[in-house]
C-alpha positions in Angstrom: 0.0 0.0 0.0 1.1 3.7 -0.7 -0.7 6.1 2.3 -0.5 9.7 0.8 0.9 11.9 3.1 -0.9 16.0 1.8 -3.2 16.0 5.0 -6.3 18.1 2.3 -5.5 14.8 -0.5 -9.3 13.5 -0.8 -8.2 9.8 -0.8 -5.3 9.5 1.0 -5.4 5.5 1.4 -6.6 4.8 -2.2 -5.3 1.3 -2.9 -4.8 2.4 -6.4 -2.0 3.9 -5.4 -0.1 1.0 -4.4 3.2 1.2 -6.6 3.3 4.5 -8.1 5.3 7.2 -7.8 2.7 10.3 -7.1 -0.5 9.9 -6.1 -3.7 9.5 -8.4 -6.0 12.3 -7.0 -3.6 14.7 -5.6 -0.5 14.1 -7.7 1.7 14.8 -4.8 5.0 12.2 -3.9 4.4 9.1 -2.6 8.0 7.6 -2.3 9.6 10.5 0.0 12.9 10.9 -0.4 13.4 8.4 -2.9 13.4 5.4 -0.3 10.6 6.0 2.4 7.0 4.9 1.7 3.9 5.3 3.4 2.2 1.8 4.5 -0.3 2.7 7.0 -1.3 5.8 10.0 -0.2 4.3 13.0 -1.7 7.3 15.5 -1.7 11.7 15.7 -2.6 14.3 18.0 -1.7 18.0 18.5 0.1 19.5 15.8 1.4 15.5 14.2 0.7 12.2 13.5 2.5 8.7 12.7 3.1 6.6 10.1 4.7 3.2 9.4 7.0 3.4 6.5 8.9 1.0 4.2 12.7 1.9 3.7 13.5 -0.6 1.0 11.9 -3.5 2.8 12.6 -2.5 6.3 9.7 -1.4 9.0 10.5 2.4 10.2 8.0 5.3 11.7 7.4 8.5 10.5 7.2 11.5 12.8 5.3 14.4 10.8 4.5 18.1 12.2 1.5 19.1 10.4 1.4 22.7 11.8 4.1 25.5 11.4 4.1 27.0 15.3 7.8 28.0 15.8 8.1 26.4 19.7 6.0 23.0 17.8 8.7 23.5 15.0 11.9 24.2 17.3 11.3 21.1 19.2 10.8 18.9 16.4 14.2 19.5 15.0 15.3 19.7 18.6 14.1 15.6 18.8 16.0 15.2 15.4 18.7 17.0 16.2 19.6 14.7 19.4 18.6 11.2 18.4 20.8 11.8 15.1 23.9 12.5 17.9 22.7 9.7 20.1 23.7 6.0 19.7 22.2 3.2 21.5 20.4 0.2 21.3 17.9 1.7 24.4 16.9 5.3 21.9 15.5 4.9 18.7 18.2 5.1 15.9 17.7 7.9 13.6 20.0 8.4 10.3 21.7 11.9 9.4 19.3 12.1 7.1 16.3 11.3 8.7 14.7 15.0 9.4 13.7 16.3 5.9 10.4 18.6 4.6 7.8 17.4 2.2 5.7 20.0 0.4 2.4 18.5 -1.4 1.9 19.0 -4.9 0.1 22.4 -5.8 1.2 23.5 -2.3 3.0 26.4 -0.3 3.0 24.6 2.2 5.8 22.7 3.7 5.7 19.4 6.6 8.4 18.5 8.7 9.4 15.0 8.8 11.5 12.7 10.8 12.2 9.1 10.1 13.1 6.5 13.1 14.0 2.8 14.3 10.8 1.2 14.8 10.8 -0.4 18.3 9.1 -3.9 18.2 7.5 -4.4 21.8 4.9 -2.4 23.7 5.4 0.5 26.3 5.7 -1.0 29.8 2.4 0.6 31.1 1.0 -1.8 28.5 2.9 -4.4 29.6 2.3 -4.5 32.8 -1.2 -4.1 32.4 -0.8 -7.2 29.9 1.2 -8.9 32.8 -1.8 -8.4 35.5 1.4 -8.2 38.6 4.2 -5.8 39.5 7.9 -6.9 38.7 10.3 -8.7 41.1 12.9 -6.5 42.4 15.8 -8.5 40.5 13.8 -7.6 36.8 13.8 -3.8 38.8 17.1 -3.9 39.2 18.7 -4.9 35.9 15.7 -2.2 33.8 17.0 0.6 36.3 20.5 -0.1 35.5 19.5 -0.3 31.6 17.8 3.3 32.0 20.3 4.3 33.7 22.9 3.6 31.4 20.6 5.0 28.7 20.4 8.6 30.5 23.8 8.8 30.8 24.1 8.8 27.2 21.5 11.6 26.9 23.4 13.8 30.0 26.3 13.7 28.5 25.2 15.3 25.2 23.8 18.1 27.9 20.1 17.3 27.1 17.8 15.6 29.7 14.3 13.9 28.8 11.7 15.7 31.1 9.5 13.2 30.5 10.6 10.0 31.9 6.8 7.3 32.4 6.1 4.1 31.8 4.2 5.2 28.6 7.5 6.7 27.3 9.7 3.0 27.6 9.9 0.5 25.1 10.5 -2.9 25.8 11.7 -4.9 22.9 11.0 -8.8 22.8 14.7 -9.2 24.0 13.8 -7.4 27.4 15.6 -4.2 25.8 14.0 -1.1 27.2 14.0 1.8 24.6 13.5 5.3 26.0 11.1 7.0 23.7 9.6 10.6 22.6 12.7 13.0 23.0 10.7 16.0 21.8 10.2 17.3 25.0 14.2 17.2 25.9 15.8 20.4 26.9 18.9 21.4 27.4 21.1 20.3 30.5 21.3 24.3 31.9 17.7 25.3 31.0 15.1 25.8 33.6 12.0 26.9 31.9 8.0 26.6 31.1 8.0 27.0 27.0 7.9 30.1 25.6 5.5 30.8 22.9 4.5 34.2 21.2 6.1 37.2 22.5 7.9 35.7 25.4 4.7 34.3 27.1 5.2 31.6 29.3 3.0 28.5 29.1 2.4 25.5 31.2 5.9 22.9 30.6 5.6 19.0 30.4 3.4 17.7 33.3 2.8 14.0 33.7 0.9 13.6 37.2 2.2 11.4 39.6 5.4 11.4 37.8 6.8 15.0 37.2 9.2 16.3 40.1 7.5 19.6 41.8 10.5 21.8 41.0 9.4 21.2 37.4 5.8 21.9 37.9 6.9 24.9 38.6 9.2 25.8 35.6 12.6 25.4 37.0 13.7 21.5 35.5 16.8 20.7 35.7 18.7 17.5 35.3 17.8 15.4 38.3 14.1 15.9 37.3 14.7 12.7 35.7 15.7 10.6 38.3 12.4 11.6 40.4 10.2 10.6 37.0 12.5 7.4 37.1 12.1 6.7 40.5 8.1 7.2 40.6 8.2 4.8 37.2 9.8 2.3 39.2 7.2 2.7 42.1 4.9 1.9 39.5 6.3 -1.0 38.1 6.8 -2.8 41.6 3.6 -1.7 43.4 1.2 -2.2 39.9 -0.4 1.4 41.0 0.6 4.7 39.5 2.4 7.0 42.1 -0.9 9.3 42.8 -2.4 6.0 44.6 0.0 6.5 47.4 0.3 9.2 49.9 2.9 11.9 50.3 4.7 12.4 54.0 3.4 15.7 54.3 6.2 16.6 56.8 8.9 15.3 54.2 7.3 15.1 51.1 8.3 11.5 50.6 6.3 9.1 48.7 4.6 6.5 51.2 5.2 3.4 48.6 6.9 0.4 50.3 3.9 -1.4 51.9 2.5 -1.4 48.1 5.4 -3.7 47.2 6.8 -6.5 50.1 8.4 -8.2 47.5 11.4 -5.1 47.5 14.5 -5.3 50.2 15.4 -2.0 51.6 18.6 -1.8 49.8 16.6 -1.4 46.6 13.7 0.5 48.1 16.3 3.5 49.9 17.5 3.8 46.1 14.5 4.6 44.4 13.6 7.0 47.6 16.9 8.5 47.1 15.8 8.7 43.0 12.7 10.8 44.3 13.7 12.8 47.1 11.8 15.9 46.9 14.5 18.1 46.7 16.8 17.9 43.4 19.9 18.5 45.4 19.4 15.3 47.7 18.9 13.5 44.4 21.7 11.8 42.3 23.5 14.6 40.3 24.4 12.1 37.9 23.4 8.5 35.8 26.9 7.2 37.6 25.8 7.6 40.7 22.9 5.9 40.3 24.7 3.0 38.6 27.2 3.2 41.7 24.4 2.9 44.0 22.9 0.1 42.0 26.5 -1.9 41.9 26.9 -1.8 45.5 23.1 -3.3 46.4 23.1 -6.7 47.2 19.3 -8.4 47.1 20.7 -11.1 49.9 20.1 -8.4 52.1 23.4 -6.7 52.4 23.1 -2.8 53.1 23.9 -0.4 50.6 25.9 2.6 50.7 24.4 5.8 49.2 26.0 9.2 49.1 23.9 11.3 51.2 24.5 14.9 50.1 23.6 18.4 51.8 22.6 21.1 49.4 24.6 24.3 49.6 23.8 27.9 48.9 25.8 28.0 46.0 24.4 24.9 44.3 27.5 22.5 45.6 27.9 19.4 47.8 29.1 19.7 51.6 30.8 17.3 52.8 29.3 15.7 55.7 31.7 13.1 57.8 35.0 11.8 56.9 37.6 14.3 56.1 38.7 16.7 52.7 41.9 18.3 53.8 40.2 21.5 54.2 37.4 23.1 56.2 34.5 23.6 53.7 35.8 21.6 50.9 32.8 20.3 48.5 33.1 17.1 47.3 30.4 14.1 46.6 31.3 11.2 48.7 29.9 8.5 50.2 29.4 8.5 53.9 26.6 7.4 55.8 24.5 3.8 55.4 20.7 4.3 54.5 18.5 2.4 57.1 15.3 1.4 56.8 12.5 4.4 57.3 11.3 5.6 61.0 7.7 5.7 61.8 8.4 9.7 60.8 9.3 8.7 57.6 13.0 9.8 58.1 16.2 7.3 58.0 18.7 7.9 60.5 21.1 10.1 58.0 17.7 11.9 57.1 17.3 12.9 60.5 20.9 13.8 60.8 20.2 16.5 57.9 17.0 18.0 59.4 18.7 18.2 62.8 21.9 19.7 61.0 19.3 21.9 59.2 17.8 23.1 62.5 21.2 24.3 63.8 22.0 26.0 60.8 18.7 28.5 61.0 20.1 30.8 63.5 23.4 31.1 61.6 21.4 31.6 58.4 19.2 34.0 60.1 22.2 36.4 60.7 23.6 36.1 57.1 20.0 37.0 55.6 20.6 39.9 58.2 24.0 41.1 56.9 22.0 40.3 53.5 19.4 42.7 53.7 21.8 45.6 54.7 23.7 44.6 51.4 20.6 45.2 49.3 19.3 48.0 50.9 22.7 49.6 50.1 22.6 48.3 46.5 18.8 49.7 46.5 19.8 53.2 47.4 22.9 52.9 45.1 21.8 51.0 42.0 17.4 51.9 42.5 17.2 47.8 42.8 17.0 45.0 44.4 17.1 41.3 43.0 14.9 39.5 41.1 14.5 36.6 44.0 16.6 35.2 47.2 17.1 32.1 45.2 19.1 33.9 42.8 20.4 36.5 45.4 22.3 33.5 47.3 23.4 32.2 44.5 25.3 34.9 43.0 26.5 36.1 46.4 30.3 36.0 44.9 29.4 38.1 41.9 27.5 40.9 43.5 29.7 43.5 43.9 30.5 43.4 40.1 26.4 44.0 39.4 25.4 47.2 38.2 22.0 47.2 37.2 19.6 43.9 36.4 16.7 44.8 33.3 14.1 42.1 34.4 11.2 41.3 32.1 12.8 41.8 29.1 11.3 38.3 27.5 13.2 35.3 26.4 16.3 36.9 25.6 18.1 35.0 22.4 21.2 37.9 21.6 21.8 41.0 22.8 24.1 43.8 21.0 25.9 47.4 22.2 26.6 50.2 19.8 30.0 51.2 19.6 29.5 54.1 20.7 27.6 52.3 24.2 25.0 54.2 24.4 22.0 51.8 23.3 22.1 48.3 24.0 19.9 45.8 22.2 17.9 43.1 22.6 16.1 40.4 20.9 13.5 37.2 21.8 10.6 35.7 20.2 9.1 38.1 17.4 10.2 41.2 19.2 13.5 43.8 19.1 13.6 46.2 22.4 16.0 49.0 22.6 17.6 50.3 26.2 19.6 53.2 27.4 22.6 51.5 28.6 23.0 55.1 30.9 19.6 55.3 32.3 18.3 51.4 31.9 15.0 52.5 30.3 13.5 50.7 27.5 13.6 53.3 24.5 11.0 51.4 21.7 10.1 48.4 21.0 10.1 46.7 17.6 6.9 44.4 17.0 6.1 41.7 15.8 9.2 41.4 13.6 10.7 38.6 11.3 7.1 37.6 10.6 6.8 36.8 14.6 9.1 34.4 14.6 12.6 34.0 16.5 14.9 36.6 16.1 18.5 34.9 16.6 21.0 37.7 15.7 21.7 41.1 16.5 24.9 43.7 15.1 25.0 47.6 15.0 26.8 49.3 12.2 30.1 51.2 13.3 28.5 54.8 13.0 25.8 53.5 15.1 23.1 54.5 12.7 22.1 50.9 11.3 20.4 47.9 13.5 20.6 44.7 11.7 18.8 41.4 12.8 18.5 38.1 11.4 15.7 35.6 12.5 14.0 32.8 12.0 12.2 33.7 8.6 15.2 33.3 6.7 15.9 37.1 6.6 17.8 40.0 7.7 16.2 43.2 8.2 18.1 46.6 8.4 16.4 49.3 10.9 17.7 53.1 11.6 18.5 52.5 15.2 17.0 56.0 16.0 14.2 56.1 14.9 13.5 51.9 14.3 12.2 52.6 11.4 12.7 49.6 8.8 15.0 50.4 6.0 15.3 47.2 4.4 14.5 43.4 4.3 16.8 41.2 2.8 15.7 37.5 1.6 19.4 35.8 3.1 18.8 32.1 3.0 16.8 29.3 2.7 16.8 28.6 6.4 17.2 30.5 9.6 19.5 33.1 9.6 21.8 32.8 13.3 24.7 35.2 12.8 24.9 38.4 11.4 28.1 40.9 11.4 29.0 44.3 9.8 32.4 45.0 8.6 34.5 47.5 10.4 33.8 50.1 7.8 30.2 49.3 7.9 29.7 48.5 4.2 29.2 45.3 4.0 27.4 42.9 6.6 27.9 38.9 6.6 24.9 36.4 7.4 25.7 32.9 8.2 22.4 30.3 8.8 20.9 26.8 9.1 21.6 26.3 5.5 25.5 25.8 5.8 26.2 29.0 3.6 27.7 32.7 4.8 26.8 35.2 2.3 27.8 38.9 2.0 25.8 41.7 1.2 25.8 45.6 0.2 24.5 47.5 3.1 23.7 50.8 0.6 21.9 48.4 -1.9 21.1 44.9 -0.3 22.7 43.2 -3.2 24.2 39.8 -2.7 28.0 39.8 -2.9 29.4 36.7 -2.3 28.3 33.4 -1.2 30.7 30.8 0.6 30.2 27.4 0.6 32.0 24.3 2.7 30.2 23.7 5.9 28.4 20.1 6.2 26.1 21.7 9.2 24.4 24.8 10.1 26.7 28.1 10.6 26.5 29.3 14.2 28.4 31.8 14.4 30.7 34.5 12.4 33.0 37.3 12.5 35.0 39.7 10.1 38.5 41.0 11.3 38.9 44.3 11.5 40.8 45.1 8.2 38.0 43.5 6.8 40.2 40.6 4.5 39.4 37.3 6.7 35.8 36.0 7.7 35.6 33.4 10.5 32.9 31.3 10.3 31.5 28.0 13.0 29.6 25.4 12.1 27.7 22.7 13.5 30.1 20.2 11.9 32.6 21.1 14.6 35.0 23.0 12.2 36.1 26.8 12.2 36.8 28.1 8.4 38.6 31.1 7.8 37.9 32.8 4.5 39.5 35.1 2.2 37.1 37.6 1.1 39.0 39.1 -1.8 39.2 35.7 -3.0 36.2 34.2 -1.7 37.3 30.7 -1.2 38.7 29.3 2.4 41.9 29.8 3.8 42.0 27.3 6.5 39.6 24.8 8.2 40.3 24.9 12.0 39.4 21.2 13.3 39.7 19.8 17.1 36.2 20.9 18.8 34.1 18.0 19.7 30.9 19.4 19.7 29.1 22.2 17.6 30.9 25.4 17.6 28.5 28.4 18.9 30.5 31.7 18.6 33.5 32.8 17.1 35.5 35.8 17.7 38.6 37.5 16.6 41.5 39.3 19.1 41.9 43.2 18.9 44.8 42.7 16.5 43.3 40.3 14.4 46.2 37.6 15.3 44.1 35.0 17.1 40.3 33.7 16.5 38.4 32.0 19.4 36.0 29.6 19.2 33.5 28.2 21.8 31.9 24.8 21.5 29.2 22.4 23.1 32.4 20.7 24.2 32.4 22.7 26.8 36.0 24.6 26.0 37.2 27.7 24.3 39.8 27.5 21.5 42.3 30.1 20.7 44.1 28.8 17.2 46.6 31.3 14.9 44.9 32.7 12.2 48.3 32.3 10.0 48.9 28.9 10.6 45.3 27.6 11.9 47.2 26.3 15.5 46.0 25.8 18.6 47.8 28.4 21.2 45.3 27.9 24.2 42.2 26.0 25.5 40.3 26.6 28.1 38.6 24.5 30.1 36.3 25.9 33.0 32.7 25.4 31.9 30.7 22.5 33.2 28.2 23.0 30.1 27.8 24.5 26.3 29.8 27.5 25.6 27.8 29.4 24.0 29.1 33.1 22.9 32.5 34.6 23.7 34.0 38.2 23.3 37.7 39.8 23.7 37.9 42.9 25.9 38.9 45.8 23.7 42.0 46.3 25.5 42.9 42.7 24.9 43.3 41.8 28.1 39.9 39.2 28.9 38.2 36.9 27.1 34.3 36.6 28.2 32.1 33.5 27.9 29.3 32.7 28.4 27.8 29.4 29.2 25.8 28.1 32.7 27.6 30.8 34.1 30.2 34.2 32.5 33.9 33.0 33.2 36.2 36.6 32.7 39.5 34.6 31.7 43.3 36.2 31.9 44.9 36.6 28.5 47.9 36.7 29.6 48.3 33.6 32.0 45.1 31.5 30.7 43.7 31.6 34.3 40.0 32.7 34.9 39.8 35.7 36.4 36.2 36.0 38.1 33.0 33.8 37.6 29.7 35.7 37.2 26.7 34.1 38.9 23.4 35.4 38.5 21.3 34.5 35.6 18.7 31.7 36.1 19.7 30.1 33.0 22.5 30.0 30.7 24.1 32.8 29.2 23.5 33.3 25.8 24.8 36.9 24.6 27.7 39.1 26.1 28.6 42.4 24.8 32.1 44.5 26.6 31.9 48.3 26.6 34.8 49.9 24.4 36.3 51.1 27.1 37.0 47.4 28.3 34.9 48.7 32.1 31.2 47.1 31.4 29.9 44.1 30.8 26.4 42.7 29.6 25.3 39.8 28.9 21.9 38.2 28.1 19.9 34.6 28.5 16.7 33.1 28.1 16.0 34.1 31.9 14.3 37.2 30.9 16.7 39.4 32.3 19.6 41.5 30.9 22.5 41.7 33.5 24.8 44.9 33.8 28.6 44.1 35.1 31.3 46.1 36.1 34.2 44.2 34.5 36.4 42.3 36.9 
């Protein structure tokens, strides 16, 4: 059979069409891609459905987004984009080129598409139901360790699943379990409801029963998933979905075990560890559950657990034993979990809330010298901090704070004029301009780039010109005064991401999801020059200052430098292993850094291409970067801003504050202010380190 995909085709499952090449009563494809075709719906809701396809005689599904919302659109590729980087057997396998768009014959329109492994088996909250009794603690065991193993493959690509059930695991006919449905995967550093519109928030994924309360409430971060793990397991050995059993309500614990006698306390204290209601008391990471899991012995031996204390600044204190130094943080493990008291509490548990009790008095006297801080920076500055959460938690970068804009929506790049008197900003479908002096919000630009994302910001040199690129393939030119538009230029065939003048403002470089860079006319909007070489989106650009050499990244991990007179390459810059996000050239023109999902910053030689210095500091993506004008920092931006020494490699200062990754940083040209930019809704003013 040959299914006909157009959603408006009047006889979509036509028998007739069995064979050919384009259907009878639409006339629109029916072998997509040359390989894949359509055998039968397998299921839809929201803005897709499912199909099974055939692949030259092999069984695979077909993922389709019927709608064109940009958040429905961004997560889509989003699922491609990390089950093409992930391999193994417990996620679906998708090829490189699985994600592709289909447009129907006699139609504008255009459907995303995404072809996967199809997983034989059933989801396990079929199977149990099939299986009419919950699991023995030794099956338990050897699926946790599986899952286990399987998340540790998606946290260390710096994505986490958010929506960890027993509907969401496969289990193939070889007792496999396949983790399933990674659209809803976010980011390791992002703690966020979706955003759609102009910067709205909306309600995030929500499974009841299953989905940790600090992600309820917008703020998920990566140990969400070993609370959903945990509460899939209560299901699993107890037959009864988690909202069947009361919480402690002086703990918050779940009040499972007499739901499943067949489970030893070794086993039981690690999935109450997996769901402890706070994400700090949780396993920070898939090896430490598979620790835990190594050292349980179902004979009835005790197992060890690390039993952690949450700190202010989002580190481990040690508790017991001995680190060489008073207030070291380390994880270790030091105490034995017992069995649960009649409060609810093990014995180490009621360690922490008696440690806990002894600390209020101490805390209450720092929340004292606290308050007197911000009153100062109140009278000062005319502010105080968004929340206490993030006032702790930036305690170390304080005194470098200037001025916080809060509510400034989803922020996706910020820009400075060169002269540093406006500062720009731009999320979802919207451009707002500040006065960096005064911190007021001079106009607002909306809905722009057809209300769609806008990804890129750069003023001109003489400050006169605004240009942003977005996610409608275009750039559009605006007279920063007035923000009036001058221009709109049709760049690429795909999301524009990086945009840059050159230093005599004349020209201005776009680079975008379709692996080109092109150069324009600024006067005329003509086309230039087009470069060509990339095998994945370009990220990131920049022009030197005497305007010869481009720098481009790309998603294929590689940094070209191009000779614009020429307009060919000059040198391919390898040894990133992840994406490169930003790119940026010295003062001098000498050196061009790159930043990377790798987690480190590359400084290579333009001449030669070589590597003069890495560095290593960021426990996440690096994702923008920018030299001080005076040459002696280097700013990035990732979880948090590292300020790094030029001259000895060191870093300098780390800026705390945002509640979620940095983004965007801009430096002042005097080399004194900092500001940088994230998805927090805030725009943060430093004085440089």
């Amino acid at each position: 059979m040959s299914y006909c995909l157009n959603p408006k085709c009047p006889n979509p499952s036509d028998p007739a069409n069995s064979g050919k090449s384009a259907c009878i009563h639409c006339g629109s494809e029916l072998l997509l891609q040359g390989r894949y075709r359509l055998v039968a719906p397998l299921g839809g809701g929201g803005f897709g459905r499912t199909f099974e396809v055939d692949d030259n005689g092999a069984r695979r599904v077909l993922k389709v987004l019927l709608k064109e919302h940009p958040k429905a659109v961004e997560l889509f590729k989003q699922e491609a984009d990390v089950l093409v980087r992930l391999r193994h057997p417990g996620i679906p396998k998708v090829d490189r080129d699985g994600y592709f768009t289909f447009s129907p014959a006699h139609s504008t329109e255009s459907f995303h598409c995404l072809v996967m492994e199809k997983i034989a088996g059933a989801n396990l909250q079929d199977w149990l139901k099939h299986r009419g009794r919950p699991i023995s603690q030794e099956q338990a065991l050897n699926w946790l360790k599986q899952l286990s193993e399987i998340l540790d493959q998606v946290h260390r690509l710096n994505y986490f699943h958010r929506d960890i059930k027993p509907h969401n695991i496969m289990c193939k006919p070889n007792g496999q379990l396949v983790l399933i449905d990674f659209g809803t995967a976010r980011e390791v550093s992002a703690t966020y409801f979706a955003k759609v519109g102009q910067g709205q928030n909306v309600t995030g994924i929500v499974s009841p029963g299953y989905t940790p309360p600090e992600q309820t409430n917008g703020k998920a971060v990566p140990q969400s998933d070993f609370f959903a793990l945990g509460r899939t397991f209560v299901y699993l050995l107890t037959g009864k979905p988690p909202t069947a059993f009361p919480e402690n309500p002086r703990t918050g614990r779940l009040m499972w075990r007499k739901g499943a006698p067949q489970v030893s306390d070794p086993l039981a204290n690690v999935i109450d560890y997996l769901m402890a209601p706070f994400p700090g008391n949780r396993p920070q990471s898939p090896q430490m559950v598979l620790q835990c899991l190594e050292e349980i012995n179902l004979d009835g031996a005790e197992t060890q657990l690390p039993t952690q204390l949450p700190s202010t600044t989002g580190q481990t204190k040690i508790r017991g034993g001995t680190s060489g130094a008073s207030g070291a943080t380390k994880q270790t493990s030091v105490n034995r979990l017992r069995p649960l008291n009649s409060a609810g509490l093990n014995k180490p548990e009621q360690e922490v809330l008696d440690w806990k009790k002894k600390l209020l008095a101490g805390a209450a006297v720092l929340m004292l010298g606290i308050g007197a801080s911000q009153i100062y920076g109140s009278l000062r500055y005319g502010l105080f901090p968004a929340n206490p959460v993030w006032l702790l938690s930036s305690l170390p970068s304080s005194q470098f704070l200037q001025r916080s804009l809060d509510n400034v929506g989803s922020v996706n790049a910020i820009a400075l004029s060169p002269d540093g008197q406006t500062l720009v900003s731009a999320s979802f479908g919207t451009i707002r301009i500040w006065n960096v002096r005064t911190g007021r919000l001079v106009r607002t630009l909306n809905p722009v780039h057809s209300k769609k994302s806008v990804n890129t910001l750069a003023v001109s040199p003489d400050n006169s010109i605004l240009a942003s690129g977005g996610g409608d393939n275009n750039v559009i030119l605006w007279d920063l005064k007035t923000g009036r538009r001058m221009r709109t230029i049709p760049a690429h065939k795909a999301p524009v991401n990086a945009i840059a003048f050159s230093s005599d403002g004349q020209n201005l470089a776009s680079g975008s999801d379709d692996k080109t860079v092109r150069l324009w006319n600024v006067r005329t909007g003509s086309r230039l020059l087009t470069l060509t070489g990339h095998t994945g989106a370009v990220n990131a650009i920049a022009l030197s200052r005497d305007g010869q050499t481009l720098a481009s990244g790309s998603e294929d991990k590689t940094v070209r430098l191009w000779n614009l007179d020429a307009g060919e390459v000059r040198r391919i810059i390898t040894g990133h292993g992840g994406a490169v996000n930003a790119v940026a050239f010295s003062p001098n023109g000498r050196v061009v850094a790159s930043a990377s999902s790798d987690n480190t910053i590359r400084l290579s030689n333009v001449q030669d291409g070589r590597r003069t210095r890495t560095f290593k500091g960021h426990s996440n993506w690096v994702r923008t970067i920018a030299f001080s004008p005076d040459s002696r920092s280097l700013i990035s931006g990732g979880g948090d801003i590292i300020v790094w020494d030029l001259k000895t490699g060191k870093e300098r200062n780390t800026l705390s504050g945002h509640g979620q990754f940095v983004n965007s940083v801009a430096i002042s040209r005097d080399s004194k202010t900092l500001m940088s930019g994230s998805p927090d809704r805030t725009i943060k003013i430093w004085r440089m380190p």
